[in-house]
Residue frames relative to the residue before (quaternion, step in Angstrom):
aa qw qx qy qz dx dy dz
X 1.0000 0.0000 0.0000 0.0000 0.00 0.00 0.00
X 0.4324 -0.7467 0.4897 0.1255 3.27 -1.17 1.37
X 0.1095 -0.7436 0.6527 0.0957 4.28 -0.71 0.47
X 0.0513 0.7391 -0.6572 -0.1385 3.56 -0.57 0.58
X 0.7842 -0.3966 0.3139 0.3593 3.08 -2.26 1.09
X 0.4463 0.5936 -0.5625 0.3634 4.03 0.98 -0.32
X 0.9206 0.3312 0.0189 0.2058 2.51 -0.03 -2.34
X 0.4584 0.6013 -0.3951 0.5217 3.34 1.85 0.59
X 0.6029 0.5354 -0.2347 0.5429 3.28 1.28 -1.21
X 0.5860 0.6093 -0.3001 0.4420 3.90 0.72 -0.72
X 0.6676 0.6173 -0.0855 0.4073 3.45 1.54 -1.64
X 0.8017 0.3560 -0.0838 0.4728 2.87 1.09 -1.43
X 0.4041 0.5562 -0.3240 0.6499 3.61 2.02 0.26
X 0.5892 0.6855 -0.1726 0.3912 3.63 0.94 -0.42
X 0.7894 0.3811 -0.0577 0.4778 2.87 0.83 -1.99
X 0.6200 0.5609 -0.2797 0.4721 3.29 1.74 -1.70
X 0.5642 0.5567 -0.4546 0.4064 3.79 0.85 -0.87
X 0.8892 0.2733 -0.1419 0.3383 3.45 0.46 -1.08
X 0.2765 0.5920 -0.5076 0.5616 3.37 1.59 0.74
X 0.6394 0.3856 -0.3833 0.5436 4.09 0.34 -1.57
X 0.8142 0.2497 -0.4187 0.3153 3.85 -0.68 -1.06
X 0.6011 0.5475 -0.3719 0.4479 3.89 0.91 -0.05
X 0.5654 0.5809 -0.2175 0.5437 3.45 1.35 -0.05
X 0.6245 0.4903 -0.1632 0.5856 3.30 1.28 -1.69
X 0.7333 0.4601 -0.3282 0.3780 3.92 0.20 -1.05
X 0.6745 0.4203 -0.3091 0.5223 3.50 1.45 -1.02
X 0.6190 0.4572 -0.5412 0.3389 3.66 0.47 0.00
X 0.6412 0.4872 -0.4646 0.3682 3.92 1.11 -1.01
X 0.6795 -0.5240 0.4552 0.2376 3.58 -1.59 0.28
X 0.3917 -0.7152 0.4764 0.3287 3.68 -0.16 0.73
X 0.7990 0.2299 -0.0481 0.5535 3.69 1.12 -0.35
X 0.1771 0.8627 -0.4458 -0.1599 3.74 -0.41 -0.09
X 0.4716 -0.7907 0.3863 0.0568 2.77 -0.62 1.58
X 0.1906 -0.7803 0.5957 0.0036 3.66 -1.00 1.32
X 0.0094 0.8728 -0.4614 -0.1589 3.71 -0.31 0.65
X 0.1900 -0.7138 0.5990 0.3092 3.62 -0.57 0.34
X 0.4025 -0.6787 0.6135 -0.0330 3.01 -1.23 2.16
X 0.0296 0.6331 -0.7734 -0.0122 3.76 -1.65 0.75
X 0.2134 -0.8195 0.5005 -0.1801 3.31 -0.84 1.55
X 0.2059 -0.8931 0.3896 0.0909 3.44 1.03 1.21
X 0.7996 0.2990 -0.0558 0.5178 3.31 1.18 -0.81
X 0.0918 0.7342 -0.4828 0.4684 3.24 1.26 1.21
X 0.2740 -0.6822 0.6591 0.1583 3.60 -1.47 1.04
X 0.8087 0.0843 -0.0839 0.5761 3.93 0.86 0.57
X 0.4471 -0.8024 0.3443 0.1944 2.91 -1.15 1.10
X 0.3630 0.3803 -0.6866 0.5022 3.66 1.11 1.07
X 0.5400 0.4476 -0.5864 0.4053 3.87 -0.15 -0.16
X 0.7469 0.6220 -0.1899 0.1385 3.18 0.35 -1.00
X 0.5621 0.3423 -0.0434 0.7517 2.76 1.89 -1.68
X 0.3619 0.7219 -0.5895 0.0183 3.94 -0.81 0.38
X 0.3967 -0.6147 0.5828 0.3537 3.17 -1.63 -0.16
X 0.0167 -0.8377 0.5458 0.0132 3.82 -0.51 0.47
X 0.4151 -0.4843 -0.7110 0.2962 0.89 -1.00 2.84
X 0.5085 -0.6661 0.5306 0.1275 2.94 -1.92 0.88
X 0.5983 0.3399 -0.1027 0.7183 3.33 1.38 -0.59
X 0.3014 0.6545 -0.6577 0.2196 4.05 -0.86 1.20
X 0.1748 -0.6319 0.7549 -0.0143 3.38 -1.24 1.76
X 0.0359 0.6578 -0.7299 0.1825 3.35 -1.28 1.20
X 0.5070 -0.6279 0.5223 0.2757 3.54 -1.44 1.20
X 0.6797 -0.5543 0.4125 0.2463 3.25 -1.41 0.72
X 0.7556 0.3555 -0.2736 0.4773 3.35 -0.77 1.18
X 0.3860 0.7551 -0.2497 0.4675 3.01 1.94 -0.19
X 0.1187 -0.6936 0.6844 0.1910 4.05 -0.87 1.27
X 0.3315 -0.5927 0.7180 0.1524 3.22 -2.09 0.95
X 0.0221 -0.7076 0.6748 0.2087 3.36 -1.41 0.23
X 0.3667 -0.6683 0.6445 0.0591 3.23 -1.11 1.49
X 0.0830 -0.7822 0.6118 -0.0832 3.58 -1.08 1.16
X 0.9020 0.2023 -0.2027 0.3232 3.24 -1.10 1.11
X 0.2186 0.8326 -0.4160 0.2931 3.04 1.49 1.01
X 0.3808 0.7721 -0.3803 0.3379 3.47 0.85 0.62
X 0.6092 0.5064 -0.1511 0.5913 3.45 -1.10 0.20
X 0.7184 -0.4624 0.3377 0.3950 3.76 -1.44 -0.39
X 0.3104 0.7110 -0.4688 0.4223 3.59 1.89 0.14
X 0.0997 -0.7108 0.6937 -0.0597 2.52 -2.11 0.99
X 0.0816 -0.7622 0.6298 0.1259 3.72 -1.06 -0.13
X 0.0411 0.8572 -0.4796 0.1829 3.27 0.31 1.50
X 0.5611 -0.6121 0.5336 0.1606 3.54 -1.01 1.11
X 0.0465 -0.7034 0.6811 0.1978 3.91 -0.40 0.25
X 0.6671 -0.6329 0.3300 0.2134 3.83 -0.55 0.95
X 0.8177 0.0448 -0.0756 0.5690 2.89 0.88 -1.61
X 0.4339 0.5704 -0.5054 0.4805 3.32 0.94 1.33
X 0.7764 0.2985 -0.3705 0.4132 3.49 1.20 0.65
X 0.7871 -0.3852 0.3287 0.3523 3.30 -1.14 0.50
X 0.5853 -0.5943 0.4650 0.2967 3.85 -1.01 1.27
X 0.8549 0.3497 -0.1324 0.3596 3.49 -0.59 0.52
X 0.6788 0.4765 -0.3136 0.4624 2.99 1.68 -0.65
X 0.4960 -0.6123 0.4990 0.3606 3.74 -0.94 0.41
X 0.5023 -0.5597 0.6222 0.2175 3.81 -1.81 1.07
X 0.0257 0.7758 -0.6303 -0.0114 3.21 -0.96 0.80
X 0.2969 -0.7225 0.6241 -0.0187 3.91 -1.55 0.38
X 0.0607 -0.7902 0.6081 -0.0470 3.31 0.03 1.14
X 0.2034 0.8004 -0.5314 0.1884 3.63 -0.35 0.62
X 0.8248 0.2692 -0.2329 0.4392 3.73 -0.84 0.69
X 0.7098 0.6122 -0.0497 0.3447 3.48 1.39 -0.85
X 0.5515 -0.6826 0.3788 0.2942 3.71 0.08 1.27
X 0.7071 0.0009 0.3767 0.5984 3.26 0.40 -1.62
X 0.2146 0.6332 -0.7190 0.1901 3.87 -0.92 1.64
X 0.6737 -0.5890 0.4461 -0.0157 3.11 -1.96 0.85
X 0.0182 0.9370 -0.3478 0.0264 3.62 0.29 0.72
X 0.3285 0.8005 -0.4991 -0.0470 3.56 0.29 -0.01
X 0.1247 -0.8299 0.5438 0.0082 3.48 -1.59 0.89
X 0.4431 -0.7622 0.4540 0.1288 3.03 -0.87 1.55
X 0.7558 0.4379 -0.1895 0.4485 3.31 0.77 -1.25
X 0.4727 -0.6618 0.5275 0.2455 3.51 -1.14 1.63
X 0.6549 0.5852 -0.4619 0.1238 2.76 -1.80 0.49
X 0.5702 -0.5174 0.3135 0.5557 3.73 -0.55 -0.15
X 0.0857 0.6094 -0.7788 -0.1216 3.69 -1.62 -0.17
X 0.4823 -0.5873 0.6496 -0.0208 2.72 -1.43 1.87
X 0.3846 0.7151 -0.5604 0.1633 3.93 -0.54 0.76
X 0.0495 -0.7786 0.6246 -0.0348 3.29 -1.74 0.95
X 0.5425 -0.3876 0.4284 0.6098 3.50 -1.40 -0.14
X 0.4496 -0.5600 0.5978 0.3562 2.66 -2.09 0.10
X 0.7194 0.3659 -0.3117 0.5015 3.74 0.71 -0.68
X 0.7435 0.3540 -0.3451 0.4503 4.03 0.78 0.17
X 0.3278 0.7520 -0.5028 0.2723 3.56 1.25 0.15
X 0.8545 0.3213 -0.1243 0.3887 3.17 0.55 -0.79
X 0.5332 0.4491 -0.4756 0.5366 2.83 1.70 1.86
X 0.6646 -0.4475 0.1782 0.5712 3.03 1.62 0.44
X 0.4647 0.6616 -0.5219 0.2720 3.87 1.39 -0.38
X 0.5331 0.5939 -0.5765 0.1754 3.38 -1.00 1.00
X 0.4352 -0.7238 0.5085 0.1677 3.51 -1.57 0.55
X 0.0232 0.7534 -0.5916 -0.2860 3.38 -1.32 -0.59
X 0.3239 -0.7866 0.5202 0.0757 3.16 -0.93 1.25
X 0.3148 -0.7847 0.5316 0.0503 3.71 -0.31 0.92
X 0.3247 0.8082 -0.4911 0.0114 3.64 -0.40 0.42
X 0.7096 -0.0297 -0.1889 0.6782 3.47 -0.44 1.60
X 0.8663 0.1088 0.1961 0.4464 3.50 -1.39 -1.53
X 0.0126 -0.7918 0.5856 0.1731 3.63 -0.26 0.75
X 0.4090 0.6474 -0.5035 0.4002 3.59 1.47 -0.28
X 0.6781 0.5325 -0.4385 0.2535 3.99 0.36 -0.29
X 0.6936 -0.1642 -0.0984 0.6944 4.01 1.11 0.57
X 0.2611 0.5561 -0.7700 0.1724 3.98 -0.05 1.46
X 0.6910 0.4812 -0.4328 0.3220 3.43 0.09 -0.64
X 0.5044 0.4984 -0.3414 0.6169 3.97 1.45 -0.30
X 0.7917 0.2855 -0.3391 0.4204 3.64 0.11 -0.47
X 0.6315 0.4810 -0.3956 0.4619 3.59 0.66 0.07
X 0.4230 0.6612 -0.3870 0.4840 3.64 1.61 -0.49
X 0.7956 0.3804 -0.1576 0.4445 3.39 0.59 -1.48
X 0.0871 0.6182 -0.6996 0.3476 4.44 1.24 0.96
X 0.8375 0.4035 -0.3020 0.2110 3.03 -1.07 -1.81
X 0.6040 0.4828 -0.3236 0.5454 3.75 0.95 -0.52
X 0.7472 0.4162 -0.2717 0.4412 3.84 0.66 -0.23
X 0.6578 -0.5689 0.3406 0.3574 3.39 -0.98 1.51
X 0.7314 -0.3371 0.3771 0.4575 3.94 -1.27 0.57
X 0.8480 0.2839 -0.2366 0.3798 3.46 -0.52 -1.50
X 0.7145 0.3851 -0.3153 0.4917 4.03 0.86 -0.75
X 0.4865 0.5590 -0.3782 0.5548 3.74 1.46 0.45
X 0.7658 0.2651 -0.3083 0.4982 3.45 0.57 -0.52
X 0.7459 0.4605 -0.3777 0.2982 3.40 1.11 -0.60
X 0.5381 0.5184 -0.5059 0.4310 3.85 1.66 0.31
X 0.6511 0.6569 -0.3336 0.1821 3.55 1.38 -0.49
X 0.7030 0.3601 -0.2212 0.5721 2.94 1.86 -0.08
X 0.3211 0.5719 -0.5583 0.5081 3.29 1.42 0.65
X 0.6343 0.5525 -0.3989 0.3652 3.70 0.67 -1.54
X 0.7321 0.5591 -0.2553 0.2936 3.27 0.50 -2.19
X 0.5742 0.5766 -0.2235 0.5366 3.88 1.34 -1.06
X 0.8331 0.1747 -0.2092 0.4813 3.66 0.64 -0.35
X 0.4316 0.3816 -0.6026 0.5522 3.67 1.12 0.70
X 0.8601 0.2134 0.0306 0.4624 3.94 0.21 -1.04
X 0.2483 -0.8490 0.4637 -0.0500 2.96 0.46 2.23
X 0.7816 0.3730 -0.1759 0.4679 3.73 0.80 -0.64
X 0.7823 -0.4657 0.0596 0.4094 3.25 1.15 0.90
C-alpha cells in the first residue's frame, strides 16, 4: 500500500489539530469561578462591593460558580441585560451555587443591595453580538453608579487592549 506526501501531510495536520484543541480544552477551567468580594479597607464603595472578576467571557455551555452570596449578597440577572431565551436567575442566601449557560450573549447582573455602589458584572457567553446592542440600550434605566460601572465593563470588552 501506497501513502502519498498529501495524505501523510493531511495526517499530520490532523493529528497536530487535535494535539492543539486537546491542549486548549485542558488549559480552560472546568468551572469558572466568580466571587463576590467585601473589602473593608477599600477607598470606595465600588472597591468595596465587587464581583471578582467583574468582566468573564466563557464559551457557551459553560458552568459558573458564583461565591459568596451570603449575608445581604446577591447575584441577580438584570432581565433586559440578558439574552432572549435565556432564563433570570437570583442567587441569594447561598455560599457557593452553580450556573451553567447555554445561550450566547451578554448577561448584565448585580447585587441587589450593592448595585447602587457600582456592584455589578458582565458575563459574556460565546457571541456577545447576540443582544449587546439591547443591553447597553437598557444603561439609562440603571441607577448612576451600576450605569457607569456596565459602561466600562462594556467599553473593556468592545476594546480589549485598552
Amino acid at each position: 500500500m501506497t501513502i502519498s506526501l498529501k495524505t501523510i501531510a493531511a495526517m499530520i495536520i490532523a493529528g497536530a489539530t487535535v494535539f492543539a484543541l486537546a491542549a486548549q480544552a485542558e488549559d480552560l477551567p472546568e468551572v469558572a469561578v466568580v466571587h463576590q468580594i467585601i473589602d473593608l479597607n477599600a477607598d470606595t464603595p465600588a472597591h468595596a462591593f465587587r464581583f471578582e472578576p467583574k468582566l468573564l467571557q466563557v464559551p457557551a455551555g459553560s458552568t459558573v460558580r458564583f461565591k459568596g452570596s451570603t449575608g445581604r449578597h446577591t447575584v441577580t440577572s438584570i432581565i433586559r441585560m440578558i439574552p432572549v431565551g435565556a432564563r433570570a436567575f437570583e442567587i441569594r442566601g447561598k455560599p457557593e451555587m452553580d450556573l451553567s449557560f447555554k445561550n450566547e450573549g451578554v448577561y448584565g447582573i448585580r447585587c441587589r443591595v450593592h448595585g447602587r455602589h457600582g456592584m455589578v458584572m458582565l458575563l459574556v457567553v460565546g457571541d456577545p453580538s447576540t443582544n449587546l446592542e439591547e443591553a447597553r440600550a437598557y444603561l439609562p434605566k440603571l441607577g448612576e453608579a451600576e450605569r457607569a460601572g456596565f459602561e466600562e465593563l462594556f467599553e473593556q470588552l468592545e476594546n480589549p487592549n485598552g
